[in-house]
PDB file with one MODEL, atoms N, CA, C and O in Angstrom:
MODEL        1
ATOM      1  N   UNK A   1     -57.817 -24.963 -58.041  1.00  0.00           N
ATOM      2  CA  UNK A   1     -57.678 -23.776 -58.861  1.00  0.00           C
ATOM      3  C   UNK A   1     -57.125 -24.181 -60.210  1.00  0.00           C
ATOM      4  O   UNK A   1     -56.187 -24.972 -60.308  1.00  0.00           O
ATOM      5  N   UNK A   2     -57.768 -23.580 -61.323  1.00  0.00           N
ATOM      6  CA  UNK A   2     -57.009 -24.158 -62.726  1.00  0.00           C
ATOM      7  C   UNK A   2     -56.242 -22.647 -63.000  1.00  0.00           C
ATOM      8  O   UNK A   2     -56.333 -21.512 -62.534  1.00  0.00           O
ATOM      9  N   UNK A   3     -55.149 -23.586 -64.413  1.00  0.00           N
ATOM     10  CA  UNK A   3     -54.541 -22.194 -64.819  1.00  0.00           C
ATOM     11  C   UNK A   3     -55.381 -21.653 -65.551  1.00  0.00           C
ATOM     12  O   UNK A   3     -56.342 -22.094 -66.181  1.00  0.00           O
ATOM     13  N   UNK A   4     -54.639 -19.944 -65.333  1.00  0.00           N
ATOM     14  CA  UNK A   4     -55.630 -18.855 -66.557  1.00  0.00           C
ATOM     15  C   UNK A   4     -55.168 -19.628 -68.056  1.00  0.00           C
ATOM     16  O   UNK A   4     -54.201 -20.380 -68.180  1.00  0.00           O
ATOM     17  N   UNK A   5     -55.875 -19.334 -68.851  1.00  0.00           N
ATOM     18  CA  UNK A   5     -55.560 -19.468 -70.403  1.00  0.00           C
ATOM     19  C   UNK A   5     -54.203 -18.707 -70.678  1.00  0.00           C
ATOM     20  O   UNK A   5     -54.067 -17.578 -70.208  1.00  0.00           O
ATOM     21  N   UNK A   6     -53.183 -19.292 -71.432  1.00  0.00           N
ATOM     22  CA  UNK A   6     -51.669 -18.855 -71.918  1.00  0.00           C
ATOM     23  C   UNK A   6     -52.658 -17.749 -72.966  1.00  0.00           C
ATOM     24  O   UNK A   6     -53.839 -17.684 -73.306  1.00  0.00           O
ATOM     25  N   UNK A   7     -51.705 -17.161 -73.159  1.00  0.00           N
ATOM     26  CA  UNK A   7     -51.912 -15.298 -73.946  1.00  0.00           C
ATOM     27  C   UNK A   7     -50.961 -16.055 -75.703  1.00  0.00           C
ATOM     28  O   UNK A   7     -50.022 -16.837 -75.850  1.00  0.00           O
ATOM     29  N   UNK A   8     -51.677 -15.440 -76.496  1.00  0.00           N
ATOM     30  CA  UNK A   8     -51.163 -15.607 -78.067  1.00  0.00           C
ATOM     31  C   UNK A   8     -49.329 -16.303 -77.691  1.00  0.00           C
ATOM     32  O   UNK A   8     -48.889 -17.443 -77.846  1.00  0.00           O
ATOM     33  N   UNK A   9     -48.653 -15.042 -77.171  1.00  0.00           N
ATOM     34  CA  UNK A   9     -47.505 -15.506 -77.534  1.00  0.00           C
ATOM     35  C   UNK A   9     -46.742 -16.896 -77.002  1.00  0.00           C
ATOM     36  O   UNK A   9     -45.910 -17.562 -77.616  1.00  0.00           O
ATOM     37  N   UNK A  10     -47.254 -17.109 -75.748  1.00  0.00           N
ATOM     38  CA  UNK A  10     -47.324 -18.017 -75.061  1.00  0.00           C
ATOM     39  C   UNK A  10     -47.576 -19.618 -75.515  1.00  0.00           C
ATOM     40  O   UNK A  10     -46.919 -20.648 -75.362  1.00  0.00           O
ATOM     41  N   UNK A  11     -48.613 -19.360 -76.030  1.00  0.00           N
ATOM     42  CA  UNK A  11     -49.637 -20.474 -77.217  1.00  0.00           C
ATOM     43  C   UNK A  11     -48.692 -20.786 -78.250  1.00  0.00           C
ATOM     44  O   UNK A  11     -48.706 -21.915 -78.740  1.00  0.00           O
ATOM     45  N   UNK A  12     -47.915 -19.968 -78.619  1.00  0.00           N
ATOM     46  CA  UNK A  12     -47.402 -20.123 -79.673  1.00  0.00           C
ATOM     47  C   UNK A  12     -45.559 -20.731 -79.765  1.00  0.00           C
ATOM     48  O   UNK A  12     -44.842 -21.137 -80.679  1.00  0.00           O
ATOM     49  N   UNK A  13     -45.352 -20.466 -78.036  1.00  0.00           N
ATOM     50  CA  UNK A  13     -43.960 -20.674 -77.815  1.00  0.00           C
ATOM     51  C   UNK A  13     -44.373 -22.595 -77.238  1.00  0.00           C
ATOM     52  O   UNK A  13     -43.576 -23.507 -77.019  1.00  0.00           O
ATOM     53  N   UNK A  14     -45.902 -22.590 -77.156  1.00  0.00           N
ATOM     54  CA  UNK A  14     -46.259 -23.885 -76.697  1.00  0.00           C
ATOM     55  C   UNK A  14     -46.463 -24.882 -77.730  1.00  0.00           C
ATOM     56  O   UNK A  14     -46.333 -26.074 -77.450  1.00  0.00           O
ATOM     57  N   UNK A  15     -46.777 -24.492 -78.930  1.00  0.00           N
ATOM     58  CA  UNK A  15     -46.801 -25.098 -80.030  1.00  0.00           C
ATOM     59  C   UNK A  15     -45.550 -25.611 -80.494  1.00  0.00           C
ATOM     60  O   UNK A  15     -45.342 -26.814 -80.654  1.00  0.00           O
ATOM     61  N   UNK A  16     -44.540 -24.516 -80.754  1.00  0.00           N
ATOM     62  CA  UNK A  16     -43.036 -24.762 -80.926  1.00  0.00           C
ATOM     63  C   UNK A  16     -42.357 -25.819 -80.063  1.00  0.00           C
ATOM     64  O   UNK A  16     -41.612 -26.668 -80.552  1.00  0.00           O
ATOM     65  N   UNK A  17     -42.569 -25.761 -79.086  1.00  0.00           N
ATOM     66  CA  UNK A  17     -42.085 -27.089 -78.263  1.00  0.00           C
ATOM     67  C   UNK A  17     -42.482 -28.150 -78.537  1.00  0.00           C
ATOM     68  O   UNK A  17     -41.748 -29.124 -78.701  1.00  0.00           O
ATOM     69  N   UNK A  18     -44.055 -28.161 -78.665  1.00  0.00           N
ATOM     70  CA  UNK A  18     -44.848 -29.530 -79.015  1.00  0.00           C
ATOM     71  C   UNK A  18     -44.300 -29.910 -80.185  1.00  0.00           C
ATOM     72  O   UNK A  18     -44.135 -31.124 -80.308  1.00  0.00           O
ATOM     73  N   UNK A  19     -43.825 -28.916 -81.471  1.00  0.00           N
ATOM     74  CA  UNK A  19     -43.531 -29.737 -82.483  1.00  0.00           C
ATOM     75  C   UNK A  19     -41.930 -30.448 -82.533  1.00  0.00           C
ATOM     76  O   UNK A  19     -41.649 -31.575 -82.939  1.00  0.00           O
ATOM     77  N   UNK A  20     -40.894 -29.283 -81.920  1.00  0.00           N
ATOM     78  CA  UNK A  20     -39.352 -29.890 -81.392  1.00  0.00           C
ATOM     79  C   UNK A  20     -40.025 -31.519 -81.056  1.00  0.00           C
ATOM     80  O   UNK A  20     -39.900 -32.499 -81.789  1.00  0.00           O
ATOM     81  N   UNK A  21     -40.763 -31.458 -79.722  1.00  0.00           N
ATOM     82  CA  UNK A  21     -40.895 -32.957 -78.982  1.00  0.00           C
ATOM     83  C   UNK A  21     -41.624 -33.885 -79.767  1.00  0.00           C
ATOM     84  O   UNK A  21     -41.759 -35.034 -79.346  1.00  0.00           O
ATOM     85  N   UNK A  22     -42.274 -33.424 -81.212  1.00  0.00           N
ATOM     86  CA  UNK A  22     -42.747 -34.482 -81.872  1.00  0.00           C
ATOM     87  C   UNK A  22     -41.557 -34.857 -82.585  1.00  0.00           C
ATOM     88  O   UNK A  22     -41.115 -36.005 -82.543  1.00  0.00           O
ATOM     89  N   UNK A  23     -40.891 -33.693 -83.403  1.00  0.00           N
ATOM     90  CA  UNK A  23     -39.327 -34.254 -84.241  1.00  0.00           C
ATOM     91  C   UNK A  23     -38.614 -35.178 -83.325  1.00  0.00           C
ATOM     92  O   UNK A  23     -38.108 -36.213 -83.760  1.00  0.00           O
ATOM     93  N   UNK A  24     -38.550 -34.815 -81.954  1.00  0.00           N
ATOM     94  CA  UNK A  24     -37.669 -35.682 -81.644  1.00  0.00           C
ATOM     95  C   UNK A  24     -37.987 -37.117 -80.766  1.00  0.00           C
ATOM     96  O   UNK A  24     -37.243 -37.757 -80.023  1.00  0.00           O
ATOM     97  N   UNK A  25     -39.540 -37.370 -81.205  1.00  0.00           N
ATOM     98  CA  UNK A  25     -40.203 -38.443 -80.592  1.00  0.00           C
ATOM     99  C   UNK A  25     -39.226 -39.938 -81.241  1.00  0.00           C
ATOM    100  O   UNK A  25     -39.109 -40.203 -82.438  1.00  0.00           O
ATOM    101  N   UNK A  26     -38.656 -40.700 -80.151  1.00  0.00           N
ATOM    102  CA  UNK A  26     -38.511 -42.328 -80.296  1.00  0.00           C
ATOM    103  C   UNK A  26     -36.720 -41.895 -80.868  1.00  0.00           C
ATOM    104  O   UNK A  26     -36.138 -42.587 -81.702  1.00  0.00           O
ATOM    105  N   UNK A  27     -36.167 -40.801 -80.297  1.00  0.00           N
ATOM    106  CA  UNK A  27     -34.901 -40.977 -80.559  1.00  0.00           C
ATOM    107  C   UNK A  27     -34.154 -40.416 -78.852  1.00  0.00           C
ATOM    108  O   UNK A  27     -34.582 -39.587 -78.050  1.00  0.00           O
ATOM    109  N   UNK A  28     -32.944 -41.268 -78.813  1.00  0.00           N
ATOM    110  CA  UNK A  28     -32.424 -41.379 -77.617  1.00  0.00           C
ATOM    111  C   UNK A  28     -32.052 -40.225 -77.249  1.00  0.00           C
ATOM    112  O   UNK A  28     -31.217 -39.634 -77.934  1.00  0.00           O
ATOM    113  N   UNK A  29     -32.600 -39.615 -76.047  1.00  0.00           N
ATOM    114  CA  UNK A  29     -31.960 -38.462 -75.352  1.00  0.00           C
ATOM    115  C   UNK A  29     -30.959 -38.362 -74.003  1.00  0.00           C
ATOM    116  O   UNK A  29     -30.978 -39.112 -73.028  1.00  0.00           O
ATOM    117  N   UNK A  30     -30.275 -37.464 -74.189  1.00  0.00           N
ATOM    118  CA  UNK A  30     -29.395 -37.255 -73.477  1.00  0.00           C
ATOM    119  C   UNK A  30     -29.556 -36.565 -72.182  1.00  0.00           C
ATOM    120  O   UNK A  30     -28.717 -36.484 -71.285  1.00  0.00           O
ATOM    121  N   UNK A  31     -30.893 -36.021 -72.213  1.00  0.00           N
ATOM    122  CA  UNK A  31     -31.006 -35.067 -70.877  1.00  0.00           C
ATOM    123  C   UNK A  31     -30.090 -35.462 -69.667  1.00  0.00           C
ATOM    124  O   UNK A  31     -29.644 -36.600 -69.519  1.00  0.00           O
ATOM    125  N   UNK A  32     -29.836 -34.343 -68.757  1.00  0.00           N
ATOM    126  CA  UNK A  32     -29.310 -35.047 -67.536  1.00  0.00           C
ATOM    127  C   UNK A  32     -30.411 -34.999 -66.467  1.00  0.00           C
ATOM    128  O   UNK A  32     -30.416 -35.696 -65.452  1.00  0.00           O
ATOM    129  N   UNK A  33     -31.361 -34.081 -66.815  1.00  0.00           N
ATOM    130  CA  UNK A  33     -32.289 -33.850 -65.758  1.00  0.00           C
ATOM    131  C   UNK A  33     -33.782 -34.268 -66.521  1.00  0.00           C
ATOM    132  O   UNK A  33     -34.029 -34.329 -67.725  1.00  0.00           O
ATOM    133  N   UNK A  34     -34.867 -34.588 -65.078  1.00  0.00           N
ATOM    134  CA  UNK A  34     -35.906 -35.160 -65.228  1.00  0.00           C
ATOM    135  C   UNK A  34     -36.661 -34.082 -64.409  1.00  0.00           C
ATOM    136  O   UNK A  34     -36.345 -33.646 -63.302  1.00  0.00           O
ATOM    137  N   UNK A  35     -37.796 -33.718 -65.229  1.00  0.00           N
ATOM    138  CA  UNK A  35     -38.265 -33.445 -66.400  1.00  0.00           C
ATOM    139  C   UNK A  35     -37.572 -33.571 -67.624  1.00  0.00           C
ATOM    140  O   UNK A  35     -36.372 -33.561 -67.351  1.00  0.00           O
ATOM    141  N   UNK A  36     -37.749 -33.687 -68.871  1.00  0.00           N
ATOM    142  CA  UNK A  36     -36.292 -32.915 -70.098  1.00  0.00           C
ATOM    143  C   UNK A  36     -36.741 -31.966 -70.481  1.00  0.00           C
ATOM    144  O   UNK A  36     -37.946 -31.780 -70.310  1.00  0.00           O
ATOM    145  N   UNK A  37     -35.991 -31.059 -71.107  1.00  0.00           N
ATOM    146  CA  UNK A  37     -35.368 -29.289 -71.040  1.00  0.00           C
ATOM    147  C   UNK A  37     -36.957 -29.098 -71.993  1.00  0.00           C
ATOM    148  O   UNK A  37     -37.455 -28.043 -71.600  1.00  0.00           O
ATOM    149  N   UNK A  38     -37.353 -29.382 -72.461  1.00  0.00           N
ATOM    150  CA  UNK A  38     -38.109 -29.416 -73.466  1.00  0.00           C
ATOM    151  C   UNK A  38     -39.761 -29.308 -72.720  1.00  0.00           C
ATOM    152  O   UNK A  38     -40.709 -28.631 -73.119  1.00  0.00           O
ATOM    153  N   UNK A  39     -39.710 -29.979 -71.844  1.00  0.00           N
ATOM    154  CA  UNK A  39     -41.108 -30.459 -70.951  1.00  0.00           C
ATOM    155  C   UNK A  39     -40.804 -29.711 -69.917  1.00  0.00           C
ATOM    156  O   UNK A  39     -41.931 -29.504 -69.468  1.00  0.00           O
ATOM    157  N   UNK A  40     -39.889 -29.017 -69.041  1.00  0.00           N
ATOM    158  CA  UNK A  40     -39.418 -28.412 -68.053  1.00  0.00           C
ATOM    159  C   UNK A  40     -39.860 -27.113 -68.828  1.00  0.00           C
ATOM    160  O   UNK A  40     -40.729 -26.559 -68.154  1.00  0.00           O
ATOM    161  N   UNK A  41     -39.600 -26.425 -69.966  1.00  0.00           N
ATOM    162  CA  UNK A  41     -39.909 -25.375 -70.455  1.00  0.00           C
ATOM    163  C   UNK A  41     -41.385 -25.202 -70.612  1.00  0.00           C
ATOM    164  O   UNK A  41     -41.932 -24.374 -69.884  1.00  0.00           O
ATOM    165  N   UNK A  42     -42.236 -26.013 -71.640  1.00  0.00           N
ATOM    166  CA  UNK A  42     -43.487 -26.173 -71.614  1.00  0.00           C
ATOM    167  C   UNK A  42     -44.228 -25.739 -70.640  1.00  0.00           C
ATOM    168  O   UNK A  42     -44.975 -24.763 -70.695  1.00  0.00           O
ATOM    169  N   UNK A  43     -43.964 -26.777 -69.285  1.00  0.00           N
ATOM    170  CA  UNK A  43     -44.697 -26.299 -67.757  1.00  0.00           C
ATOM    171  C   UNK A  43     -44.077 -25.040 -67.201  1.00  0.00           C
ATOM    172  O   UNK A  43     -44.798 -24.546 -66.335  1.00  0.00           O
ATOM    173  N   UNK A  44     -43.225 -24.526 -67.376  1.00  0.00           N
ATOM    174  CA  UNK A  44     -42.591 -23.099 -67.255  1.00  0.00           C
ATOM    175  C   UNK A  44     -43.354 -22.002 -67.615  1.00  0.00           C
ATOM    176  O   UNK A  44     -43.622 -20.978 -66.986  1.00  0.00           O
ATOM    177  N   UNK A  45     -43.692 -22.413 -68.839  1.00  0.00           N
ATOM    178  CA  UNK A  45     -44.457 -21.261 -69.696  1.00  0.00           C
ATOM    179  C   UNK A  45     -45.432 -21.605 -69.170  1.00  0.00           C
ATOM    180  O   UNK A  45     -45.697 -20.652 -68.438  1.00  0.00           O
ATOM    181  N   UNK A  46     -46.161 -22.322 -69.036  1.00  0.00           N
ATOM    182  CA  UNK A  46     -47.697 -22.322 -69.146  1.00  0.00           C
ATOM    183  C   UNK A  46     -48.076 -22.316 -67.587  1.00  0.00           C
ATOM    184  O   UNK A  46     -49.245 -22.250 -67.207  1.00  0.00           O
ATOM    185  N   UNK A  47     -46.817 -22.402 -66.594  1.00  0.00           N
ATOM    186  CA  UNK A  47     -47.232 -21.808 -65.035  1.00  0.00           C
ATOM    187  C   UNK A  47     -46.893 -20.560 -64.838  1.00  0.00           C
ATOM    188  O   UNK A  47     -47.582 -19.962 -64.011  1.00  0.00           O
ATOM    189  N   UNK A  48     -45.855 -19.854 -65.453  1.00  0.00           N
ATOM    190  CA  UNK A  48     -45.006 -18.638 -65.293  1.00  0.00           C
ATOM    191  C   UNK A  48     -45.539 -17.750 -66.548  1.00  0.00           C
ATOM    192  O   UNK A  48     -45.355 -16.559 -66.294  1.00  0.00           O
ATOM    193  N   UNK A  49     -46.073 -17.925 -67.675  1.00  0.00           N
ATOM    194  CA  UNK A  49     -46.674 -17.111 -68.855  1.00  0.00           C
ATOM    195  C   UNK A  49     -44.809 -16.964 -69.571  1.00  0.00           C
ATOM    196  O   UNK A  49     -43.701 -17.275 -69.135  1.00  0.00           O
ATOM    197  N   UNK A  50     -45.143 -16.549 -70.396  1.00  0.00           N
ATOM    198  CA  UNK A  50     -43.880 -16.197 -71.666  1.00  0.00           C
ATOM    199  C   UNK A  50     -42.611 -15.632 -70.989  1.00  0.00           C
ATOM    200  O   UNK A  50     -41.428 -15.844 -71.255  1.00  0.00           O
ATOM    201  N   UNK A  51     -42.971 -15.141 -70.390  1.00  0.00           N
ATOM    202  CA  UNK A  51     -41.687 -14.274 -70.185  1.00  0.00           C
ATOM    203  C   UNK A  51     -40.262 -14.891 -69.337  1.00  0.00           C
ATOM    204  O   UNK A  51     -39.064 -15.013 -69.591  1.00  0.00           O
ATOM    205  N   UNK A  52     -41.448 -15.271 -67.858  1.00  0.00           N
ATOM    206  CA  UNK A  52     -40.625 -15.631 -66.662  1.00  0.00           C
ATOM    207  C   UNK A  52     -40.526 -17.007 -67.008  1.00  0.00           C
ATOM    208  O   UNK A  52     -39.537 -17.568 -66.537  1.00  0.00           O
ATOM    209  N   UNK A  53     -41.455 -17.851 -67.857  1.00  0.00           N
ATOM    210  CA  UNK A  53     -41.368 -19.312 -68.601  1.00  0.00           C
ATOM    211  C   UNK A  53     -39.751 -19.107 -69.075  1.00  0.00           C
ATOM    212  O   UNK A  53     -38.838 -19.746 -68.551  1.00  0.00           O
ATOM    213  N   UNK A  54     -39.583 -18.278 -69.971  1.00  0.00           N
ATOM    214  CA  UNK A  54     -38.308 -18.387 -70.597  1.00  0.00           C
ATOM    215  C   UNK A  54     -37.298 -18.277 -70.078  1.00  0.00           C
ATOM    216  O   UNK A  54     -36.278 -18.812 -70.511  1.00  0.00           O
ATOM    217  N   UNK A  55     -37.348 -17.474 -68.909  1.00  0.00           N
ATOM    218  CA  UNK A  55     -36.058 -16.387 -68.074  1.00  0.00           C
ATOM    219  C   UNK A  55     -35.823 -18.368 -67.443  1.00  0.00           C
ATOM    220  O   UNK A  55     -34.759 -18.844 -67.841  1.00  0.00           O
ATOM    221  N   UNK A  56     -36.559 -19.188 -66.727  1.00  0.00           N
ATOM    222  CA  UNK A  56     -36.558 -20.259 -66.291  1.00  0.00           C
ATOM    223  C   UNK A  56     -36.013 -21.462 -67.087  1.00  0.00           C
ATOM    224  O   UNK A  56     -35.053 -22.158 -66.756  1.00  0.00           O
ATOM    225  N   UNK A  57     -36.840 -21.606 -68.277  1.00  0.00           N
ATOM    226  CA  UNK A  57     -36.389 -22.517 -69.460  1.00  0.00           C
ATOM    227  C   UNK A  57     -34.598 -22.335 -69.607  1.00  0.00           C
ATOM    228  O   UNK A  57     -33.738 -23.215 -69.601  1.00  0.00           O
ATOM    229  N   UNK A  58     -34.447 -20.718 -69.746  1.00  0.00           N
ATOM    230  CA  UNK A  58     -32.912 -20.506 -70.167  1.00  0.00           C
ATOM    231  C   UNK A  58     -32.196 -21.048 -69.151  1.00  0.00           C
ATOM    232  O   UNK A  58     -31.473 -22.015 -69.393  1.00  0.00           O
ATOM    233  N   UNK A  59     -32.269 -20.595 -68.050  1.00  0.00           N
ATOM    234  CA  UNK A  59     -31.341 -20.855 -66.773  1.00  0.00           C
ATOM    235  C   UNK A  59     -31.593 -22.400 -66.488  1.00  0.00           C
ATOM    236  O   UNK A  59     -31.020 -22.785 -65.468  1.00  0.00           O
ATOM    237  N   UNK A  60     -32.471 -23.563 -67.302  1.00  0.00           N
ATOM    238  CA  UNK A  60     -32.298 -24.307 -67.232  1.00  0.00           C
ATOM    239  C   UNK A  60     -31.093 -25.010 -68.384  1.00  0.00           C
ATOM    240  O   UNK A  60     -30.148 -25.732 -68.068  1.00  0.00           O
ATOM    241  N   UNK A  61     -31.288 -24.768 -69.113  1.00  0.00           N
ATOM    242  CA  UNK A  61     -30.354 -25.142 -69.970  1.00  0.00           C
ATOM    243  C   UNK A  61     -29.166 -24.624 -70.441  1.00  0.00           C
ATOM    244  O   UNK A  61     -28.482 -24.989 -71.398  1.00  0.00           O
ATOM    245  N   UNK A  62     -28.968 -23.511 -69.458  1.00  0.00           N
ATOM    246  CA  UNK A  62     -27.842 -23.193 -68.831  1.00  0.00           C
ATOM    247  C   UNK A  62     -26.661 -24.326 -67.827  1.00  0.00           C
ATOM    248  O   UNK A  62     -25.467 -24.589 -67.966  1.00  0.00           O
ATOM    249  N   UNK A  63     -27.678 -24.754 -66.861  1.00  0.00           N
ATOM    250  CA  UNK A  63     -27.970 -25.673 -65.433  1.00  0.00           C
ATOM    251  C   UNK A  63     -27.039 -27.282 -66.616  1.00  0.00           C
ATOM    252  O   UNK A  63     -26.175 -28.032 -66.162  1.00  0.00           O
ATOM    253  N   UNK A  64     -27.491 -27.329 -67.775  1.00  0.00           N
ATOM    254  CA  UNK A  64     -27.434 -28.934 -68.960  1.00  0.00           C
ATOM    255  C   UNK A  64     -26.373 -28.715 -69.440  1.00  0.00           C
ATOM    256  O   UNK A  64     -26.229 -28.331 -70.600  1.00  0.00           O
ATOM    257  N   UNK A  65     -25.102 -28.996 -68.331  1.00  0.00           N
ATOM    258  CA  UNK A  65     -24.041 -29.253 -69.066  1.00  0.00           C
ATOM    259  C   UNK A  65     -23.115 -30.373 -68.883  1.00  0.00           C
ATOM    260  O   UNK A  65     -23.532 -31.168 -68.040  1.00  0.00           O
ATOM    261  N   UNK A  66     -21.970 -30.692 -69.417  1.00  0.00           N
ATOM    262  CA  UNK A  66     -21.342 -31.913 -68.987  1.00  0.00           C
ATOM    263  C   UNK A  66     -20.473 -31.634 -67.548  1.00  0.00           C
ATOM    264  O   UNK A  66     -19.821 -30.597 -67.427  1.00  0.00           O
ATOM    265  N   UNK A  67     -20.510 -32.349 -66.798  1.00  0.00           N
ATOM    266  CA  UNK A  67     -20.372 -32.016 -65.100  1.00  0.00           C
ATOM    267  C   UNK A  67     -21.231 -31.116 -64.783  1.00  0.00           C
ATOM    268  O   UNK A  67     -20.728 -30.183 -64.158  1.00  0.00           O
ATOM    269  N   UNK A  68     -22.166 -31.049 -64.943  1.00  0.00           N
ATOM    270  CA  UNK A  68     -23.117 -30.538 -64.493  1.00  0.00           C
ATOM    271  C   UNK A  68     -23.976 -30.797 -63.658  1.00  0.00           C
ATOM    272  O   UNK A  68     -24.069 -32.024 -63.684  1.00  0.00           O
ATOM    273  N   UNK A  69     -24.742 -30.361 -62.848  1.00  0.00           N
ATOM    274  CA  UNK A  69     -25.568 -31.114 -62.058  1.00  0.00           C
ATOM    275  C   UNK A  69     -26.848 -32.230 -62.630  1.00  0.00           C
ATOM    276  O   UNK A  69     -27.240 -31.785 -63.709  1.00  0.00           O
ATOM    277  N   UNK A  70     -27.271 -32.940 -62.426  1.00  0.00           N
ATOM    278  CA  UNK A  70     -28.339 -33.733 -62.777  1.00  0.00           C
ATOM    279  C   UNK A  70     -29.468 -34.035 -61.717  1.00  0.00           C
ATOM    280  O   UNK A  70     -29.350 -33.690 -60.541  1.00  0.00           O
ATOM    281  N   UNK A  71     -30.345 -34.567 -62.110  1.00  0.00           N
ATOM    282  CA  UNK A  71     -31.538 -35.371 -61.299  1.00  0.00           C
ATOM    283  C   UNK A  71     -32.752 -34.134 -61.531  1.00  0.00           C
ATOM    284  O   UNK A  71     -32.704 -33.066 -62.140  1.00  0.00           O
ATOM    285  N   UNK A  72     -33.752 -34.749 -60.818  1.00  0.00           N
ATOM    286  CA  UNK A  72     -35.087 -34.150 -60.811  1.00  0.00           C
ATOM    287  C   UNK A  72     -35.243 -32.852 -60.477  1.00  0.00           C
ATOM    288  O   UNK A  72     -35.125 -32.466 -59.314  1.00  0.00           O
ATOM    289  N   UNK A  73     -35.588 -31.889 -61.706  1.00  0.00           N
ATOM    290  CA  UNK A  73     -35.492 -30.971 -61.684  1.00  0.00           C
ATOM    291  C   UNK A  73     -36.775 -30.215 -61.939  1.00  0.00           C
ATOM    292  O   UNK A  73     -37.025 -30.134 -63.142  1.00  0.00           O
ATOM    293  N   UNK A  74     -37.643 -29.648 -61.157  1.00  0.00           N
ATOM    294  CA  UNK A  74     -39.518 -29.123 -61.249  1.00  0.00           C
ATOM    295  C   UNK A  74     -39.209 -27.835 -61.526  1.00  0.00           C
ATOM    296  O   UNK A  74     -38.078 -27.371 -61.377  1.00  0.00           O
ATOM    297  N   UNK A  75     -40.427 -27.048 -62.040  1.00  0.00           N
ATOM    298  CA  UNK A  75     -40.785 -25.916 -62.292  1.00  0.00           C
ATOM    299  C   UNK A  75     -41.058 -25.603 -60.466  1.00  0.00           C
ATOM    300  O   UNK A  75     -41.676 -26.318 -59.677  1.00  0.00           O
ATOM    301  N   UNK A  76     -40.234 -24.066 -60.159  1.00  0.00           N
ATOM    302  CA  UNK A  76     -41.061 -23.824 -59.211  1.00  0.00           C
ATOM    303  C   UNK A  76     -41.995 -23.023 -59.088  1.00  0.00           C
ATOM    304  O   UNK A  76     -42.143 -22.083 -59.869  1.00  0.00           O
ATOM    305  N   UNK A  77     -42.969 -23.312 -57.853  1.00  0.00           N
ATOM    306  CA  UNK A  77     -44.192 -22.948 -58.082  1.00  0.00           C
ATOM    307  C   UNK A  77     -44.412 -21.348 -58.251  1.00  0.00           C
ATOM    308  O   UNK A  77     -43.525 -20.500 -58.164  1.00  0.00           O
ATOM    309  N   UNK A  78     -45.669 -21.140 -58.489  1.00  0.00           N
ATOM    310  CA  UNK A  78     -45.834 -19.538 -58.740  1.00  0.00           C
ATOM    311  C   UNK A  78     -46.021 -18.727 -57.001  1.00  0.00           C
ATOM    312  O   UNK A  78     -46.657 -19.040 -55.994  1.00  0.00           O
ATOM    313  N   UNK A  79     -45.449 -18.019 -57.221  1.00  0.00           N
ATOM    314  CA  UNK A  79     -45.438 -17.551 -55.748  1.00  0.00           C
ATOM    315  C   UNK A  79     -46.747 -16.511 -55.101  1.00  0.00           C
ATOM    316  O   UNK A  79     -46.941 -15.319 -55.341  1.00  0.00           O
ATOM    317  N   UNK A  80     -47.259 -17.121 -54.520  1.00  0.00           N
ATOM    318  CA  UNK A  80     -48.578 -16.360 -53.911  1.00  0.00           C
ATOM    319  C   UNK A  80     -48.756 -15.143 -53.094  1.00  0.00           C
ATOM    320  O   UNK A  80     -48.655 -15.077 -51.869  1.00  0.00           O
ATOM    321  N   UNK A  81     -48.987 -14.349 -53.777  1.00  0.00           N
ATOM    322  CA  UNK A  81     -48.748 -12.832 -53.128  1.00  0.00           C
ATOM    323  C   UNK A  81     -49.544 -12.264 -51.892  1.00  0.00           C
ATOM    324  O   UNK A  81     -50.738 -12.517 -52.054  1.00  0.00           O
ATOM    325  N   UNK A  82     -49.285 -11.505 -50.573  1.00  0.00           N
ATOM    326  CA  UNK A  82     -49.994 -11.186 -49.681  1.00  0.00           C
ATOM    327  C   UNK A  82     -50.853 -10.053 -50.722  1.00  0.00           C
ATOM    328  O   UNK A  82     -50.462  -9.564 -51.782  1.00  0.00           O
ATOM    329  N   UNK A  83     -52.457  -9.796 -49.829  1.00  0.00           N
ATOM    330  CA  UNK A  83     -53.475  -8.914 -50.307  1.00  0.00           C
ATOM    331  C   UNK A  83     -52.569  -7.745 -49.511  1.00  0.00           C
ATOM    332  O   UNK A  83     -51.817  -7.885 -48.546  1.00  0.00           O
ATOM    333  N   UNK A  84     -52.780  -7.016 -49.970  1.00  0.00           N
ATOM    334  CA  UNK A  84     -52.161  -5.296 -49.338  1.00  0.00           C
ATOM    335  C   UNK A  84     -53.855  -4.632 -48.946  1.00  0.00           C
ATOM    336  O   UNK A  84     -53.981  -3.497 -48.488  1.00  0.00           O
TER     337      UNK A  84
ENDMDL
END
C-alpha cells in the first residue's frame, strides 16, 4: 500500500524541514534519539498528515531533554480502523 499524497499544508511543513536539515547538513548534532527530531517529524507528517504529524513531532521534542530518555525512537504506525 503507498501513502496518499500530503495536502498543501503538509507539503509545505515538508519543505520547511527539508530546508532546517539542509542548514544544518555536516554540523554536529546533539540529538538524543534516533531517528533526529527533524526526520522523526518529517515521517510524522507525511504518515499522520499535518496535524497529528505535529501533535507527535511536539511531544517529541518535548520527550529531548537533558536526563531525558534516549535511544530509538519510530513514528507510530497509523492505526487501522474496523469497517462498521
Amino acid at each position: 500500500m503507498t501513502k496518499a499524497q500530503p495536502r498543501a499544508g503538509a507539503r509545505l511543513a515538508l519543505r520547511a524541514i527539508a530546508l532546517y536539515q539542509a542548514a544544518r547538513s555536516g554540523r554536529p548534532t546533539s540529538c538524543r534519539f534516533v531517528p533526529s527530531c527533524s526526520a522523526y517529524a518529517a515521517d510524522a507528517i507525511s504518515t499522520h498528515g499535518l496535524a497529528r504529524g505535529t501533535r507527535l513531532a511536539l511531544g517529541r521534542l518535548v520527550r529531548c531533554r537533558p536526563f531525558g530518555p534516549h535511544g530509538v525512537d519510530e513514528v507510530p504506525p497509523t492505526a487501522v480502523r474496523a469497517a462498521r
